[in-house]
GUGU-963379 format. One record per atom (N, C-alpha, C): residue in three letters; atom name; x, y, z. Coordinates in nm, 2 decimals. Each point is the difference from the previous one (the first is absolute). Example, Ala and Ser with C-alpha at 12.3 -4.5 7.8 and 13.67 -1.06 7.14 Angstrom:
- ALA/N/1.32/-0.57/0.78;
- ALA/CA/-0.09/0.12/0.00;
- ALA/C/0.09/0.12/0.00;
- SER/N/-0.04/0.11/-0.07;
- SER/CA/0.09/0.11/0.00;
- SER/C/-0.08/0.11/0.08;
***
This chain:
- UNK/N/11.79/-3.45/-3.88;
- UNK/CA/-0.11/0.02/0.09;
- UNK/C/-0.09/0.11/-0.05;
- UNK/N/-0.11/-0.02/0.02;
- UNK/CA/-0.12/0.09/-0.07;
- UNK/C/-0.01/0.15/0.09;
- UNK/N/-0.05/0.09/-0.07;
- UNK/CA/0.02/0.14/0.09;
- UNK/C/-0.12/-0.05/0.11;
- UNK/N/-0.08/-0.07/-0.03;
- UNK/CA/-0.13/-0.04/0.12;
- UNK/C/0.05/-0.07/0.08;
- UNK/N/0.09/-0.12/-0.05;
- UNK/CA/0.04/-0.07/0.13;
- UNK/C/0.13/0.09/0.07;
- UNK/N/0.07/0.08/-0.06;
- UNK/CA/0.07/0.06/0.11;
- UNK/C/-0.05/0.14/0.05;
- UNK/N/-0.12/0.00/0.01;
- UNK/CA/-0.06/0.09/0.06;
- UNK/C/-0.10/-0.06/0.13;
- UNK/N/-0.01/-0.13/-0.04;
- UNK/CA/-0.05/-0.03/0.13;
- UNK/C/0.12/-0.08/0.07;
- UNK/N/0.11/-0.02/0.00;
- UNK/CA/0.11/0.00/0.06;
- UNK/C/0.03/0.07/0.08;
- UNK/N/0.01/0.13/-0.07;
- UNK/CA/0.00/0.13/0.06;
- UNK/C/-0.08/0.01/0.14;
- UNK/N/-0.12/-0.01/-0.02;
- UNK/CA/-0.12/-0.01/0.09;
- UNK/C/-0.02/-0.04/0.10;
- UNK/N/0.05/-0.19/-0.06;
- UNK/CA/0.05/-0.08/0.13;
- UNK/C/0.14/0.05/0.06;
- UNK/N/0.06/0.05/-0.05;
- UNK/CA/0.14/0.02/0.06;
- UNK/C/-0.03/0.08/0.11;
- UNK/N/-0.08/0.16/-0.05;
- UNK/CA/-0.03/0.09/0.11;
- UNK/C/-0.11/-0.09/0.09;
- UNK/N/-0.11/-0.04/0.00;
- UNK/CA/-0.08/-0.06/0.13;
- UNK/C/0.15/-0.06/0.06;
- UNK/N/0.08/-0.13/-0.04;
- UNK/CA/0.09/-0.02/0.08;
- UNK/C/0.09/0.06/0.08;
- UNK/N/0.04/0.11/-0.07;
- UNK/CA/0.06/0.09/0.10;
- UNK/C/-0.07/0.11/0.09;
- UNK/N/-0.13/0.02/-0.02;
- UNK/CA/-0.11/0.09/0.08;
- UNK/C/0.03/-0.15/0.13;
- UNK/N/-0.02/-0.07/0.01;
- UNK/CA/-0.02/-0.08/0.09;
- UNK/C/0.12/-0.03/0.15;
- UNK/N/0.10/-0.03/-0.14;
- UNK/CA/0.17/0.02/0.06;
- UNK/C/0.02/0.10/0.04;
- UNK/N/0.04/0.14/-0.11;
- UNK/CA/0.04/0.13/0.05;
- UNK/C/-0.08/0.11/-0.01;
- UNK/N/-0.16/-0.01/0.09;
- UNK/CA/-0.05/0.07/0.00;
- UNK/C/0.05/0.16/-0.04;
- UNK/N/0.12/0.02/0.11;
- UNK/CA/0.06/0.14/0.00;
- UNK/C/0.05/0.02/-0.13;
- UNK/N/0.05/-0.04/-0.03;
- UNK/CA/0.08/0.00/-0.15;
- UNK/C/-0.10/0.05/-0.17;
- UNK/N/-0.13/-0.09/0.05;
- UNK/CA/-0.07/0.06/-0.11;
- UNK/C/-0.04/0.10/0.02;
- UNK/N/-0.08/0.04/0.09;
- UNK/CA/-0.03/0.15/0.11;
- UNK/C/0.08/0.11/-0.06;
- UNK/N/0.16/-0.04/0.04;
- UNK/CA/0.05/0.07/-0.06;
- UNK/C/0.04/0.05/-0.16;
- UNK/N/0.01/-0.13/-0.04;
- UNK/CA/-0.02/0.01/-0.16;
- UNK/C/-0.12/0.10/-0.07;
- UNK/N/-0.10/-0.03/0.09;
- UNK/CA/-0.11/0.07/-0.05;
- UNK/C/-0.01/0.13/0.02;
- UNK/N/0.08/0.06/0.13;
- UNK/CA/0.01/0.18/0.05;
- UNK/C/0.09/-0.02/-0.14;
- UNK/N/0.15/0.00/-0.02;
- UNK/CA/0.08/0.03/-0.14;
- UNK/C/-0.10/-0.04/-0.08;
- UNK/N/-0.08/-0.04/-0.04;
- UNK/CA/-0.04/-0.02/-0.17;
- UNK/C/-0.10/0.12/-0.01;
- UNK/N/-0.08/0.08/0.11;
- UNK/CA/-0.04/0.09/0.03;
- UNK/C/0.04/0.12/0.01;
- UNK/N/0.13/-0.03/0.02;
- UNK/CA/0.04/0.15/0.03;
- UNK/C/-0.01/0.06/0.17;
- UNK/N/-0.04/-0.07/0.08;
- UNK/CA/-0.03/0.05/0.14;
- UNK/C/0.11/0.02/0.07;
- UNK/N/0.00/0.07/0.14;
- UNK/CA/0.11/-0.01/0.12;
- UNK/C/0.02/-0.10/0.05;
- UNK/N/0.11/-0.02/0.01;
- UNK/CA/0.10/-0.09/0.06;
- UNK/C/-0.02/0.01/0.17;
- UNK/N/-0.04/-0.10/0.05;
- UNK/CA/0.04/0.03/0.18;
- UNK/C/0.15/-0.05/-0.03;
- UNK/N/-0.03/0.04/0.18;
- UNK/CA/0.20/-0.07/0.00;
- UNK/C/-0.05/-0.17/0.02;
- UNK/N/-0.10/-0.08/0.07;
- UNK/CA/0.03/-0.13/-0.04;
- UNK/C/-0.03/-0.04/-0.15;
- UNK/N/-0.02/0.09/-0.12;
- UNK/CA/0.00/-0.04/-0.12;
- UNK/C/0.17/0.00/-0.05;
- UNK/N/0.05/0.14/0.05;
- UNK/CA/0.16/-0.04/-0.02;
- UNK/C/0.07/-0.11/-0.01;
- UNK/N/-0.06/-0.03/0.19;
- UNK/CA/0.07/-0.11/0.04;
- UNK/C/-0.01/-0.10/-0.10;
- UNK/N/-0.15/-0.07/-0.04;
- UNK/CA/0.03/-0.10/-0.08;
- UNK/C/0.06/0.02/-0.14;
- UNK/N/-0.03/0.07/-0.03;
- UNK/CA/0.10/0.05/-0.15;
- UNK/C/0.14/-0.05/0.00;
- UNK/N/0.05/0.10/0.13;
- UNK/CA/0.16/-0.05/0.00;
- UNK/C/0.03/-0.16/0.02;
- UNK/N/-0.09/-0.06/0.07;
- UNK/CA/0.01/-0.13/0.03;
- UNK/C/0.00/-0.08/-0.13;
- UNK/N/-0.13/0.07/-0.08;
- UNK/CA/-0.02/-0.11/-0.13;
- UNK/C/0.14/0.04/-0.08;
- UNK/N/0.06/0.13/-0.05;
- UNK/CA/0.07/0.03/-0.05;
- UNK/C/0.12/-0.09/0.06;
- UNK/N/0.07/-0.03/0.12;
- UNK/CA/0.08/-0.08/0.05;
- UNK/C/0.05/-0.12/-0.04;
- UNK/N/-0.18/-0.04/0.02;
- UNK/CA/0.00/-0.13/-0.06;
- UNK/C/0.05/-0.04/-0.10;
- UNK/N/-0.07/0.05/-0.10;
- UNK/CA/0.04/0.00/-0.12;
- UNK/C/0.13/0.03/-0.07;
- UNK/N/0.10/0.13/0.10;
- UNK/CA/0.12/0.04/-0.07;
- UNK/C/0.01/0.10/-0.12;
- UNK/N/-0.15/0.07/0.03;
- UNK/CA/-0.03/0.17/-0.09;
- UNK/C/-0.02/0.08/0.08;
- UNK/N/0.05/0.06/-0.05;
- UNK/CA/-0.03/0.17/0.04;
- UNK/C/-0.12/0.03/0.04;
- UNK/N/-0.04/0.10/0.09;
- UNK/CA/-0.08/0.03/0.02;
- UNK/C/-0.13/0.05/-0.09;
- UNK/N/0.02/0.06/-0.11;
- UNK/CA/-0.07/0.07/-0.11;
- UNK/C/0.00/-0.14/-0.05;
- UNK/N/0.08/-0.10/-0.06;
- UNK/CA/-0.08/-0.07/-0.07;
- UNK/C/-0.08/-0.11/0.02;
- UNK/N/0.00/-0.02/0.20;
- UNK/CA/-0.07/-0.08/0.04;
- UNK/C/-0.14/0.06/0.03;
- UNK/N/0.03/0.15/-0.01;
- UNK/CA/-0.16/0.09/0.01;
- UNK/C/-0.02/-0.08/-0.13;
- UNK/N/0.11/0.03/-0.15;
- UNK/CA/-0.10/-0.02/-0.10;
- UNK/C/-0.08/-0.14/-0.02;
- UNK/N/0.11/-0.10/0.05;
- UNK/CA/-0.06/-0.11/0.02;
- UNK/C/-0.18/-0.07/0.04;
- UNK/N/-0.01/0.09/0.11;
- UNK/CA/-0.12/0.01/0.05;
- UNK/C/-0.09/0.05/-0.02;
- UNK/N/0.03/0.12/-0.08;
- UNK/CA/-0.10/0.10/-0.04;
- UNK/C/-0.08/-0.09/-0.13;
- UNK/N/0.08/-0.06/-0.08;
- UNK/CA/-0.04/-0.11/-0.11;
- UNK/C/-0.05/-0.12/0.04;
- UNK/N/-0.03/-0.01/0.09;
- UNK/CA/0.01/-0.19/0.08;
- UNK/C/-0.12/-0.03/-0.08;
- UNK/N/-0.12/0.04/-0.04;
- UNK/CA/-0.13/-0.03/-0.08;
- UNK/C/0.05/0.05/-0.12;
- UNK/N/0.10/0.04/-0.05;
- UNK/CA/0.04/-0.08/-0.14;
- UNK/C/0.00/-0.14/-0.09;
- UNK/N/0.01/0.03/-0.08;
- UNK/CA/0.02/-0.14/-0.09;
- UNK/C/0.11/-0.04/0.02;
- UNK/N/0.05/-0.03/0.06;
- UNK/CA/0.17/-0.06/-0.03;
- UNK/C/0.06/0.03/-0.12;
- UNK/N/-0.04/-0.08/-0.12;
- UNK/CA/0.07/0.04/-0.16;
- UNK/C/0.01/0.10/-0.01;
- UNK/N/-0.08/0.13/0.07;
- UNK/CA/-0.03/0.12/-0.02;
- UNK/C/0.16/0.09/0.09;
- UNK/N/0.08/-0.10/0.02;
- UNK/CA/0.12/0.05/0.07;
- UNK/C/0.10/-0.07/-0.02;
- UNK/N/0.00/-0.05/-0.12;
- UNK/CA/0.10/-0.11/-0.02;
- UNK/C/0.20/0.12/-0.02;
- UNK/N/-0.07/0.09/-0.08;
- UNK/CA/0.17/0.10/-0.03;
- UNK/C/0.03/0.06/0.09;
- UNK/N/-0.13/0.06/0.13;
- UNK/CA/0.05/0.03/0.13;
- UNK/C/0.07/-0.11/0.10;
- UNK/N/0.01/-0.11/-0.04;
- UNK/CA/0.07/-0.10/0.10;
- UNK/C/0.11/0.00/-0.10;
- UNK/N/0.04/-0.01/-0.13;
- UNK/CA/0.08/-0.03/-0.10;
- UNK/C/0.10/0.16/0.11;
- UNK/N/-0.04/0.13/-0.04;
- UNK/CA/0.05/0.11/0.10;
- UNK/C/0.07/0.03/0.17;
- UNK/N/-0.11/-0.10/0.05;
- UNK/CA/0.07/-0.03/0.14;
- UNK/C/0.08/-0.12/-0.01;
- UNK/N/0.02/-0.10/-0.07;
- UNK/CA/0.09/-0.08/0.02;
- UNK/C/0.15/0.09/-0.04;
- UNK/N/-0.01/0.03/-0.13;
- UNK/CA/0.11/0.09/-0.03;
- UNK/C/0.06/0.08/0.08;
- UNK/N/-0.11/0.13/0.06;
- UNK/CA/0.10/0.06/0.13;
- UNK/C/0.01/-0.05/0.05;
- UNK/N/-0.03/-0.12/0.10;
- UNK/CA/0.05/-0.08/0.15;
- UNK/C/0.15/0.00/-0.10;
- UNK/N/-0.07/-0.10/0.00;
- UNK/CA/0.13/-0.11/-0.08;
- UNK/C/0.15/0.09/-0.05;
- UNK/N/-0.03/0.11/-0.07;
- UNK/CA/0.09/0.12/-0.02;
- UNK/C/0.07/0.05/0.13;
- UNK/N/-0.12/0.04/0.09;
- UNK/CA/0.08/0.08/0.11;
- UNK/C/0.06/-0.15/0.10;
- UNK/N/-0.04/-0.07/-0.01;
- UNK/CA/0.08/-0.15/0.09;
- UNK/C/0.16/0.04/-0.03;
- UNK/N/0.05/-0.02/-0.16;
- UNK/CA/0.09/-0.01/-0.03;
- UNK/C/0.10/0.13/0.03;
- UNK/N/-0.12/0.15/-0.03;
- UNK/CA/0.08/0.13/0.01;
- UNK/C/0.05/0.00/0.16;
- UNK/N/-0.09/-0.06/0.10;
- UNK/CA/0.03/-0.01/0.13;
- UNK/C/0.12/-0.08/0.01;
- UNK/N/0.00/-0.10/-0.03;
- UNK/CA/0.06/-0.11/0.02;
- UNK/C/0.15/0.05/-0.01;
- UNK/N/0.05/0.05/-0.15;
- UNK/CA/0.11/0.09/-0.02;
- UNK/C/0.03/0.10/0.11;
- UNK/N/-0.08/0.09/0.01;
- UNK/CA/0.02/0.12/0.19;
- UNK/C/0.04/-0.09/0.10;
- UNK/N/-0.04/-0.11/0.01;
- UNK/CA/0.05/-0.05/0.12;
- UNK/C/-0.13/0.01/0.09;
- UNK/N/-0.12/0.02/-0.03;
- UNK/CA/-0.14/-0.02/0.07;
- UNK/C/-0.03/-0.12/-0.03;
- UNK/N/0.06/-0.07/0.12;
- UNK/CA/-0.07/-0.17/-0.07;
- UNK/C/-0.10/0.00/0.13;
- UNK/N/-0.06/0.05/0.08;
- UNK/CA/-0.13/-0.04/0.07;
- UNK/C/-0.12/0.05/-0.12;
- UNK/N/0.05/0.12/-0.07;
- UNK/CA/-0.09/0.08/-0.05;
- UNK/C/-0.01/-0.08/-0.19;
- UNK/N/0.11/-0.07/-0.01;
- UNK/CA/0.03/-0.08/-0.14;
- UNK/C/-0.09/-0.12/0.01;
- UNK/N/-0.01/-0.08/0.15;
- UNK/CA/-0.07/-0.08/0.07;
- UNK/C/-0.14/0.01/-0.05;
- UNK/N/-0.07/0.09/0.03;
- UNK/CA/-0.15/0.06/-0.02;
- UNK/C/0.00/-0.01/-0.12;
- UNK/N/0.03/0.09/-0.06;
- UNK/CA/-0.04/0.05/-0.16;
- UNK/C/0.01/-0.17/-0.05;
- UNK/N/0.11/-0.06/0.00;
- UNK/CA/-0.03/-0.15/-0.02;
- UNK/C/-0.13/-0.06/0.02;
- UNK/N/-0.03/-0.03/0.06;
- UNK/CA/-0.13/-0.05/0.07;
- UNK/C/-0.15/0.10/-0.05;
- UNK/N/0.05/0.15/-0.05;
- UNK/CA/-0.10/0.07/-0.05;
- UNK/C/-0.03/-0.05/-0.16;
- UNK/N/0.11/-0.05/-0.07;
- UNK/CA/0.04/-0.02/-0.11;
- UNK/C/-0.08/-0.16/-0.03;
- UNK/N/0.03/-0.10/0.06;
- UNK/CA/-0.06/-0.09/0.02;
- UNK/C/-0.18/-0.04/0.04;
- UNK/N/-0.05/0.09/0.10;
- UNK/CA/-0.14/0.02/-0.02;
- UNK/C/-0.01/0.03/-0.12;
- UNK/N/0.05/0.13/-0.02;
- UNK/CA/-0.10/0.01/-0.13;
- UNK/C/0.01/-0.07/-0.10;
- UNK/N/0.14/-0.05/-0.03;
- UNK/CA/0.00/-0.13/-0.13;
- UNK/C/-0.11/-0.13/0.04;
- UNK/N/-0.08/0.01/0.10;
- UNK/CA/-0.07/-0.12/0.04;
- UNK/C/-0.12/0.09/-0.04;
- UNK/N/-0.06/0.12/0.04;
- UNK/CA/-0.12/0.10/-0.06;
- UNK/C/-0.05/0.01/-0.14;
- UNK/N/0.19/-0.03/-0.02;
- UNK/CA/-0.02/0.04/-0.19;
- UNK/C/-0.01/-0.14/-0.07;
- UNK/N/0.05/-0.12/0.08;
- UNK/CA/-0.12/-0.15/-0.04;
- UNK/C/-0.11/0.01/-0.01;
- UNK/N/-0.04/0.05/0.09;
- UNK/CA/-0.14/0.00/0.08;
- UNK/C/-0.05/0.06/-0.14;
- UNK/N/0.03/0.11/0.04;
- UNK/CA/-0.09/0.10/-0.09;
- UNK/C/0.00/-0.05/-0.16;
- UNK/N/0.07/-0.01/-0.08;
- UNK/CA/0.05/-0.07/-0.12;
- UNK/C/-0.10/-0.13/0.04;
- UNK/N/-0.04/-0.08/0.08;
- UNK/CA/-0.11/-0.12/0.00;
- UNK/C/-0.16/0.06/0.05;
- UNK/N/-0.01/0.21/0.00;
- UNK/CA/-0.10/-0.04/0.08;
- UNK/C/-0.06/-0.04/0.13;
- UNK/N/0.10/0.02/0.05;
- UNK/CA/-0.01/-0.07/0.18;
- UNK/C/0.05/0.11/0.08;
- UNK/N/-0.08/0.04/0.14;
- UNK/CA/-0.04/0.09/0.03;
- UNK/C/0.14/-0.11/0.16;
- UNK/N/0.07/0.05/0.02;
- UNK/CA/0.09/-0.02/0.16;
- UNK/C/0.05/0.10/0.05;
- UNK/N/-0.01/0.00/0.14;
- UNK/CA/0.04/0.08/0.14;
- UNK/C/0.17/0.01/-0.04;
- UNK/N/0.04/0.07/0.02;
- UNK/CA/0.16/0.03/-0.04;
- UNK/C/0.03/0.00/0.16;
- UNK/N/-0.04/0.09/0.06;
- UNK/CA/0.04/-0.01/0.14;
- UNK/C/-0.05/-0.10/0.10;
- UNK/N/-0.03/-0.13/-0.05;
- UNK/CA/-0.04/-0.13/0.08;
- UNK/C/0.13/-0.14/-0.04;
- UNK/N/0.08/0.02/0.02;
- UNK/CA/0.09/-0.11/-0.02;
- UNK/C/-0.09/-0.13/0.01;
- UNK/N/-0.09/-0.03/0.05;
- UNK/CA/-0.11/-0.16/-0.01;
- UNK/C/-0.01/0.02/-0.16;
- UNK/N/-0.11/0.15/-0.02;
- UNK/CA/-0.03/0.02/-0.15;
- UNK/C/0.10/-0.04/-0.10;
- UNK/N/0.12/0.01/0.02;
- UNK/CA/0.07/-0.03/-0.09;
- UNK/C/0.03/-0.10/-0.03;
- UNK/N/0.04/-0.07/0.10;
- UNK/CA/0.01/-0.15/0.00;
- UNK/C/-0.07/-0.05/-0.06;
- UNK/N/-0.14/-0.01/0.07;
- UNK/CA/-0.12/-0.05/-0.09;
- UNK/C/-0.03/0.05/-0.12;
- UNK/N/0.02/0.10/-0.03;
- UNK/CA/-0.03/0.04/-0.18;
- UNK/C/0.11/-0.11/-0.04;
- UNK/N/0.10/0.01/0.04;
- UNK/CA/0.12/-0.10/-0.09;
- UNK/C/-0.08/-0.14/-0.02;
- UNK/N/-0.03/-0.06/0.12;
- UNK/CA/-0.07/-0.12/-0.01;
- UNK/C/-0.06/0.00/-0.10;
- UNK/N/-0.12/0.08/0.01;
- UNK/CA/-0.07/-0.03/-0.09;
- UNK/C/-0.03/0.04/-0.12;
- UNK/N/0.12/0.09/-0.06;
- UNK/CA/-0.04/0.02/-0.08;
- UNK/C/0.12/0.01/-0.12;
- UNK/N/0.09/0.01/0.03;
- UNK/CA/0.14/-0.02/-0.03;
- UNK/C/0.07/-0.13/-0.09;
- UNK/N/0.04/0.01/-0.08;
- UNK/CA/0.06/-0.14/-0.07;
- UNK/C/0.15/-0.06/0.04;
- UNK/N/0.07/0.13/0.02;
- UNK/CA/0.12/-0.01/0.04;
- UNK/C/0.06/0.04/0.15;
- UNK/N/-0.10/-0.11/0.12;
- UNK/CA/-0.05/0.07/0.14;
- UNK/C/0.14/-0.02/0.03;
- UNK/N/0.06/-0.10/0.02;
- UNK/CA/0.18/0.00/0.10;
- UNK/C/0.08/0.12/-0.08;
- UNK/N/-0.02/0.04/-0.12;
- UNK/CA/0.07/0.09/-0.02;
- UNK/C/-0.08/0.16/0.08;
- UNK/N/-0.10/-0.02/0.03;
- UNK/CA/-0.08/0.11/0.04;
- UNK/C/0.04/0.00/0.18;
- UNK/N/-0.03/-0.08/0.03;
- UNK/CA/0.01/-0.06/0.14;
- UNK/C/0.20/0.04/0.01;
- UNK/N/0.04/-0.08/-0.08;
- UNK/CA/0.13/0.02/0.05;
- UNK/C/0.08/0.22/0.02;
- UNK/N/-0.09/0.06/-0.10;
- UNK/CA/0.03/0.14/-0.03;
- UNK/C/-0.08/0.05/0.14;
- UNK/N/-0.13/0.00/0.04;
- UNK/CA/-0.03/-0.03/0.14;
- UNK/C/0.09/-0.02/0.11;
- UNK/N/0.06/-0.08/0.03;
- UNK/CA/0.08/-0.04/0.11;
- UNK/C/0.07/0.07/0.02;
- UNK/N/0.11/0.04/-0.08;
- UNK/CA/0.10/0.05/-0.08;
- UNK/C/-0.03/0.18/0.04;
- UNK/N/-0.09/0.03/-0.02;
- UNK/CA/-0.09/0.14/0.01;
- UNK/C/-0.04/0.01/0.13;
- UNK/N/-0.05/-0.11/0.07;
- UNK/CA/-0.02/0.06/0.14;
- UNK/C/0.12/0.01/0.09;
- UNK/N/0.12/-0.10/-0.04;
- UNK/CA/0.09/0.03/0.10;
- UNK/C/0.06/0.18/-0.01;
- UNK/N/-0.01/0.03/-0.14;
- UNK/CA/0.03/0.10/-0.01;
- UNK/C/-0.12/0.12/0.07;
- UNK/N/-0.09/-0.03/-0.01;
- UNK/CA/-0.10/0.14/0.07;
- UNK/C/0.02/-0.06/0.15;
- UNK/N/0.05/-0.10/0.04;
- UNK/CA/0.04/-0.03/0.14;
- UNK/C/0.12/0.12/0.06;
- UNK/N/0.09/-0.03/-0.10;
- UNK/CA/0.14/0.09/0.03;
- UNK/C/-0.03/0.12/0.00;
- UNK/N/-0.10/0.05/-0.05;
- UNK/CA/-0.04/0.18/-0.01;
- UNK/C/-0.04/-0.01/0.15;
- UNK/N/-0.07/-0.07/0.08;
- UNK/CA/-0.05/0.07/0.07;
- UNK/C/0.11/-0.08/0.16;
- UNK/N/0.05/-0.12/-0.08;
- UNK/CA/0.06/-0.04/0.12;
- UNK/C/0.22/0.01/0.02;
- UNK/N/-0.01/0.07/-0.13;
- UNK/CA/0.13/-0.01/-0.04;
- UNK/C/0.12/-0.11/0.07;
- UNK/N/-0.04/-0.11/0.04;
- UNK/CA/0.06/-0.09/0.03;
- UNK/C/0.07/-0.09/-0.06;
- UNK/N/0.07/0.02/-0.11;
- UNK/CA/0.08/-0.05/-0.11;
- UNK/C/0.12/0.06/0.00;
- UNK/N/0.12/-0.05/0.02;
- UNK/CA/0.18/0.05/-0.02;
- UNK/C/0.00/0.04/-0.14;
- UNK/N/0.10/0.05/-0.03;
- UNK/CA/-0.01/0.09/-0.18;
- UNK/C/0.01/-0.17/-0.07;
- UNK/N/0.08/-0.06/0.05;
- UNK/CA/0.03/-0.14/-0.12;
- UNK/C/-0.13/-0.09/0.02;
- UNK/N/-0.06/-0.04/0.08;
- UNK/CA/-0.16/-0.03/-0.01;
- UNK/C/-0.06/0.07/-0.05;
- UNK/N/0.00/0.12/-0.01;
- UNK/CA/-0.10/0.06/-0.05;
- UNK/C/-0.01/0.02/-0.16;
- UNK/N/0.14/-0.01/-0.03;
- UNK/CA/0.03/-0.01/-0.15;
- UNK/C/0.00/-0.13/-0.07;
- UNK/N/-0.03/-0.10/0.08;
- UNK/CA/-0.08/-0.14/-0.04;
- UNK/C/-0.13/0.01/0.00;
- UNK/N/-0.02/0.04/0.05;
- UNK/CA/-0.20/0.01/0.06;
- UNK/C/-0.02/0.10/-0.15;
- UNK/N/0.08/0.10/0.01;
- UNK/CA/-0.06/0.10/-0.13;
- UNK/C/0.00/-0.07/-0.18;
- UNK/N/0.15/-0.07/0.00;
- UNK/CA/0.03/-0.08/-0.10;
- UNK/C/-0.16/-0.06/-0.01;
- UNK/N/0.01/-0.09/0.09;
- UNK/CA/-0.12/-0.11/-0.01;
- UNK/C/-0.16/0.03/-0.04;
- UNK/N/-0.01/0.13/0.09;
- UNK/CA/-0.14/0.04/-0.05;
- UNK/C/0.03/0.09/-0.15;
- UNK/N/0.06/0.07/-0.06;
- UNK/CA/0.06/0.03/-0.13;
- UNK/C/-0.03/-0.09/-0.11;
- UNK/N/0.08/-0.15/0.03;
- UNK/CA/-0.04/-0.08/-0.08;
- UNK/C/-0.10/-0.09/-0.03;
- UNK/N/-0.06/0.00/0.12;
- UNK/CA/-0.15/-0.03/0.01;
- UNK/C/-0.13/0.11/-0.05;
- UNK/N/0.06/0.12/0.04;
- UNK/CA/-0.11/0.10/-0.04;
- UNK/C/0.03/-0.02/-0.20;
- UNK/N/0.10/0.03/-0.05;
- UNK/CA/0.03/-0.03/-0.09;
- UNK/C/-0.08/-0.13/-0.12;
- UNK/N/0.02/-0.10/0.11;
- UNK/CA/-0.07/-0.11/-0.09;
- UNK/C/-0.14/0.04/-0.06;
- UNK/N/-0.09/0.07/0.13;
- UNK/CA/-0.12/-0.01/0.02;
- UNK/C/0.01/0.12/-0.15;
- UNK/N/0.05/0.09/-0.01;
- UNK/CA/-0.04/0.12/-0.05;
- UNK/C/0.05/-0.06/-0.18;
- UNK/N/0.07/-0.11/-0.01;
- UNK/CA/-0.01/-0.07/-0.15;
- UNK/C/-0.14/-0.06/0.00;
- UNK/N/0.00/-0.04/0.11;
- UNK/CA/-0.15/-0.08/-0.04;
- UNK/C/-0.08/0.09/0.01;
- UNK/N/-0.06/0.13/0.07;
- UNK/CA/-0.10/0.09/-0.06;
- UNK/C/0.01/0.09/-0.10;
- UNK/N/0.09/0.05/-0.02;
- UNK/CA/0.03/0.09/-0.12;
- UNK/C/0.01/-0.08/-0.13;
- UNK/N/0.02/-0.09/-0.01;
- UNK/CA/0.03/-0.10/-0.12;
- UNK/C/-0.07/-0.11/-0.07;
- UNK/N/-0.12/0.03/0.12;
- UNK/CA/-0.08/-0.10/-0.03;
- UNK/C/-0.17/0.02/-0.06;
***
């Protein structure tokens, strides 16, 4: 893709979300500024950060970049997939599986960010629709994407609903593992 055409990607991407999440770009725009935070900017922060399954700092950073180029962050997603994905497993070993749960699911967005980005394509990390739909459309290997998906939400489900026995939950983890897995041969490899 041409640096023009993914710059008006970019463009359309943000009018689409000025539309959707007015608040969200609002806010993107105080962080890319530098301004004070109210507390309903918090609020959405932590919400987007939730969503997504990052940290607070790097769902600020997230935002603060959102009128980036995408390519222009391709080793910063290559970095957050690494720590999720790292701290999933470091958790996972403690015996923090609501908190192994998350980082999962943090790991996963961003291997979907770091498609993105590596094609140029500007997607909402914290919009589970967005992701979907980026897979649709833009994805070659969508049931393998879709399946790491599913796989990922039950898991940021258990973070917040911890309703899984340890032996369910060690199926559910298996599963999204080897699904997150697939997905991460086909972006790193490809």
């Amino acid at each position: 893709m041409s640096q023009q055409a993914e710059q008006k990607g970019t463009v359309e991407g943000l009018e689409e979300l000025h539309r959707e999440y007015p608040e969200v770009v609002s806010l993107a725009a105080k962080l890319a500024s530098g301004m004070q935070l109210s507390k309903n900017d918090i609020s959405i922060l932590r919400e987007a950060a939730e969503a997504m399954g990052w940290d607070g700092d790097d769902a600020a950073d997230e935002l603060k970049n959102l009128a980036a180029n995408p390519s222009e962050r391709v080793e910063k997603y290559v970095e957050l997939f690494q720590k999720y994905y790292g701290e999933a497993h470091r958790l996972l070993e403690q015996g923090d599986h609501p908190q192994a749960a998350e980082k999962l699911w943090g790991a996963a967005t961003a291997l979907i960010k770091l498609h993105a980005a590596l094609r140029g394509v500007f997607v909402a990390a914290w919009s589970h629709g967005k992701l979907y739909n980026y897979v649709t459309h833009n994805v070659e290997h969508r049931q393998a994407f879709r399946d790491m998906l599913k796989a990922g939400e039950v898991m940021h489900r258990y973070f917040y609903e911890r309703d899984l026995d340890p032996a369910t939950f060690k199926e559910h983890w298996e599963d999204a593992v080897k699904h997150l897995e697939k997905v991460k041969d086909v972006v790193l490899l490809h």
